[in-house]
C-alpha positions as CSV (number, residue, x, y, z in Angstrom):
1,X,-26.6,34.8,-13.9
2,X,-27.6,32.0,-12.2
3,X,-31.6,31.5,-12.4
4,X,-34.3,28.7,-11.4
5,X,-36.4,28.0,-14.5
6,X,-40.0,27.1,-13.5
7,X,-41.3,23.9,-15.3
8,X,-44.5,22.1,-15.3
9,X,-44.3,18.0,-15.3
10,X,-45.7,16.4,-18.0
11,X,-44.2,12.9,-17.6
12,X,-43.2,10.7,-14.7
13,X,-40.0,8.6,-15.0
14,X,-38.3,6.3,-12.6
15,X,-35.6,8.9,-11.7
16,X,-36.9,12.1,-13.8
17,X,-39.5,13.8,-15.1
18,X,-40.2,15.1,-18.7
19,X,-41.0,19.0,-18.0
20,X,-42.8,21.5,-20.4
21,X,-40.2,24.5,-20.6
22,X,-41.8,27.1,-22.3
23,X,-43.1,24.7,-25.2
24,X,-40.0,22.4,-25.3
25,X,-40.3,18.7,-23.6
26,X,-37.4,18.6,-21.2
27,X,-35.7,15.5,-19.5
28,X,-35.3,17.2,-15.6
29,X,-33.5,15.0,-12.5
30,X,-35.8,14.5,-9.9
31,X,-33.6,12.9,-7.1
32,X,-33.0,16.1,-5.0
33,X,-36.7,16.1,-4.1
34,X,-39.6,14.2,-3.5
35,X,-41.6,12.8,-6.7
36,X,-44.0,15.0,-8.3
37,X,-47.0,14.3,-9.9
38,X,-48.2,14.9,-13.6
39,X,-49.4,18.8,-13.8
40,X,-46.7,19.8,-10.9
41,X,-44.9,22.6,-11.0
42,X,-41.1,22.6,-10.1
43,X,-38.2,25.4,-10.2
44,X,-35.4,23.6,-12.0
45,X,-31.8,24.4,-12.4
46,X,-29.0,23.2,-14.7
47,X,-31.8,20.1,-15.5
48,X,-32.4,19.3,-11.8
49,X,-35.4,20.0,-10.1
50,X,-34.8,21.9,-7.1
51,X,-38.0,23.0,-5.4
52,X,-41.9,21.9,-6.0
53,X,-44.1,25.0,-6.2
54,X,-47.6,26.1,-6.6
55,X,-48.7,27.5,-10.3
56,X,-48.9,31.0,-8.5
57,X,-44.9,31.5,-7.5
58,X,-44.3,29.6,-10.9
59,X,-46.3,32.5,-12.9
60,X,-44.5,35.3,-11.1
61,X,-41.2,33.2,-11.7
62,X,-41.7,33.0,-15.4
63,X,-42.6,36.4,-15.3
64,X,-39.8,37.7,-13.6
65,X,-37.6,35.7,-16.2
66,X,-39.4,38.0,-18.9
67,X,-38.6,40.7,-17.6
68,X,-35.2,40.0,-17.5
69,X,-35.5,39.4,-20.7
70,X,-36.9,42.7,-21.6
71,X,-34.7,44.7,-20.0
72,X,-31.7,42.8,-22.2
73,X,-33.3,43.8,-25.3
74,X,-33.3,47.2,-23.6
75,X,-37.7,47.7,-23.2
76,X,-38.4,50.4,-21.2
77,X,-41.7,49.2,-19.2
78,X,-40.7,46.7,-16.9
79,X,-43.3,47.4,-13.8
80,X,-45.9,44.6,-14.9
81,X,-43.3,41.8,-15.0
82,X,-42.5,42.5,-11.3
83,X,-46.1,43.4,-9.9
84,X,-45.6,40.7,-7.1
85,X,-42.5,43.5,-5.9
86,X,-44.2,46.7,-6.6
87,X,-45.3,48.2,-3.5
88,X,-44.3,46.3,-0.8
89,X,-40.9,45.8,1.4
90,X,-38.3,42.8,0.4
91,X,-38.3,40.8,3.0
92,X,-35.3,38.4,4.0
93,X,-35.9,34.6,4.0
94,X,-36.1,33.3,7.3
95,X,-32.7,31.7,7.0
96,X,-31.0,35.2,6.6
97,X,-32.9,36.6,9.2
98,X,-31.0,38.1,12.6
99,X,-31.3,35.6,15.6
100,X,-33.3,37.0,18.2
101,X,-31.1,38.5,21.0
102,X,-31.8,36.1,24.5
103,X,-33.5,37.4,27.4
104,X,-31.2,38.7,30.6
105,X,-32.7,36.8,33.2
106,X,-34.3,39.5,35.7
107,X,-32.4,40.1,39.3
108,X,-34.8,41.1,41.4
């Protein structure tokens, strides 16, 4: 499975960042995306920061990630790890969205 990790910055390098990862100090490539300031929060993949994001999608991000993790060791209860996606439609990211269908001009 291929995952984003969320990670908070901690350190500002010339070309990096050192990230908090769930209590470990992590080294994380920042060239894909703009430079982030100490306290940021970034989604971070294979040790490259892909995305900057607010604390709030990186909460339901790390929570998502627990319950991953609790459904591997085979816990039962899973509902309050994905309370962002209980009760609501998925939606699909603009990108995936249908094109609207153009007009036909009027005749008449």
């Amino acid at each position: 499975m291929c995952i984003a990790l969320p990670m908070q910055v901690i350190e500002v390098g010339e070309a990096f960042a050192w990230c908090d990862d769930r209590g470990q100090r992590t080294q994380v490539d920042m060239r894909l995306i703009e430079p982030a300031p100490v306290g940021a929060w970034l989604l971070v993949f294979h040790g490259v920061a892909r995305e900057c994001i607010d604390a709030q999608r990186a909460a339901e991000v790390a929570r998502a990630i627990e319950g991953v993790e609790a459904a591997m060791r085979g816990d039962a209860v899973l509902e309050h790890h994905f309370a962002d996606l209980i009760g609501r439609e998925p939606e699909l990211p603009e990108f995936l969205r249908p094109a609207a269908a153009p007009k036909e001009a009027s005749n008449g």
